[in-house]
N, C-alpha and C positions, 0 to 999 in steps of 0.2 A: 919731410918724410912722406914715402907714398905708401897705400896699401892697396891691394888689390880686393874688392868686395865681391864676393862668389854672389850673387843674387840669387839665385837658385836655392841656396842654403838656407837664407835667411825667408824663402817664399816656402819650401819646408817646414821649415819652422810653425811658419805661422797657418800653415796646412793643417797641422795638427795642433797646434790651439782651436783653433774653428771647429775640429769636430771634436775635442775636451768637453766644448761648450753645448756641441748639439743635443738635442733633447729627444730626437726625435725623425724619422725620414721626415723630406719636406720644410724641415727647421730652415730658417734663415745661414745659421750657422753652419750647415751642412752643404747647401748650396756653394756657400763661401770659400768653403774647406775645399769640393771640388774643386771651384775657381782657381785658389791658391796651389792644389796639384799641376793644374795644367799649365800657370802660369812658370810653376818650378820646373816641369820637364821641357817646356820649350828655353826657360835660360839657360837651359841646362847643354838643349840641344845646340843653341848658337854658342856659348864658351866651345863646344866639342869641336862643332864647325869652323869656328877659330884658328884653335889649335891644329885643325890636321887638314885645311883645303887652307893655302895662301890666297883666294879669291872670293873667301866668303862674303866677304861685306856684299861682293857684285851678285850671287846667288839669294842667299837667306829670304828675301822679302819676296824671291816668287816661290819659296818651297810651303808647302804646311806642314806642319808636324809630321803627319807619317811620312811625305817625302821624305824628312831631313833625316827619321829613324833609319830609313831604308838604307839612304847615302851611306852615313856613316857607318852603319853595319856592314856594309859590303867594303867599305875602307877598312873598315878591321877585321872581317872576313867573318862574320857574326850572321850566324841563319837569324832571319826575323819571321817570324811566323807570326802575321798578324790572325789568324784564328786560333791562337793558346796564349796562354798568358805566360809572362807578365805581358804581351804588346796588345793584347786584346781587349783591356781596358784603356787602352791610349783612345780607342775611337770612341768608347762611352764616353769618357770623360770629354774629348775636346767637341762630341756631339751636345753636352751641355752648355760650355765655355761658348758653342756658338750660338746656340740658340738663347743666351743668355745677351753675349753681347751684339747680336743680331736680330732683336725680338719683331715680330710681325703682329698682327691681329690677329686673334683666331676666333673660334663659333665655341659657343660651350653651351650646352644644352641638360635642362635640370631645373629643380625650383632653388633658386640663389634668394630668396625674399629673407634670410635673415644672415647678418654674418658671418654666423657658424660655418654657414654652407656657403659659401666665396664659392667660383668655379679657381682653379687652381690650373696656372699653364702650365704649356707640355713641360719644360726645362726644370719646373717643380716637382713634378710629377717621377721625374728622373734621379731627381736630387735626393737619393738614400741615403743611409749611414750604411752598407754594405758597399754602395761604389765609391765613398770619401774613404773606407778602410780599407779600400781594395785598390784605389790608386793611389794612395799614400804606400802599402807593402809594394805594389808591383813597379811603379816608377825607382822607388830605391833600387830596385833589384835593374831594373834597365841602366840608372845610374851609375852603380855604384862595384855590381856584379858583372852586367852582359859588358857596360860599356867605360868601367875603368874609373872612374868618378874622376878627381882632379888631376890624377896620373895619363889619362887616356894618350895615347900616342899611334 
């Protein structure tokens, strides 16, 4: 017997456990929560790309995320307005996701001598509970609303 595992669904999921647990902008947890948003919208985005380009496998790996919104919105004939939401948080979020999983050195400047006072990188810095609550509502809504969720065609 076979099933099919939406991954997407289950990276939701656990989008929002992560920020159940956050305590706080900056949390661990929050960060997380992020991560796991953007990780759900791009499975989300190659299931779509699946379904409605028979060539995807040959595209996906040179698009990034907003490419792949664009595509497929204009396959389904879907205005994307990446300055209003919901797609306007696509670029916060996957600006975390990189600089997360892209980290560099950076200069931080301040007295760090005890630590309370850590200097704190950019992608922490970023990492709110207004943008884990805010890409968890607006990705559903590109999901599920703009772009059809398991149905899309």
């Amino acid at each position: 017997m076979e099933a099919i595992i939406y991954n997407f669904n289950i990276m939701r999921s656990l989008s929002k456990q992560y920020l159940n647990q956050a305590n706080k902008d900056s949390d661990p947890d929050c960060t997380t929560s992020i991560l796991y948003s953007a990780f759900a919208l791009e499975a989300y985005l190659n299931y779509a790309g699946e379904k409605l380009f028979n060539y995807w496998h040959e595209i996906e790996k040179c698009l990034n995320p907003i490419a792949k919104i664009k595509l497929i919105g204009e396959h389904l004939e879907i205005k994307i307005d990446l300055g209003s939401r919901p797609f306007q948080t696509v670029k916060q979020v996957f600006d975390v996701r990189n600089l997360v999983g892209h980290p560099k050195a950076e200069l931080a400047e301040g007295d760090y001598s005890s630590e309370k006072n850590l200097p704190k990188p950019v992608w922490e810095k970023h990492s709110t509970v207004q943008l884990a609550e805010q890409a968890i509502k607006d990705f559903d809504d590109i999901i599920y609303i703009k772009f059809g969720g398991l149905d899309i065609q």
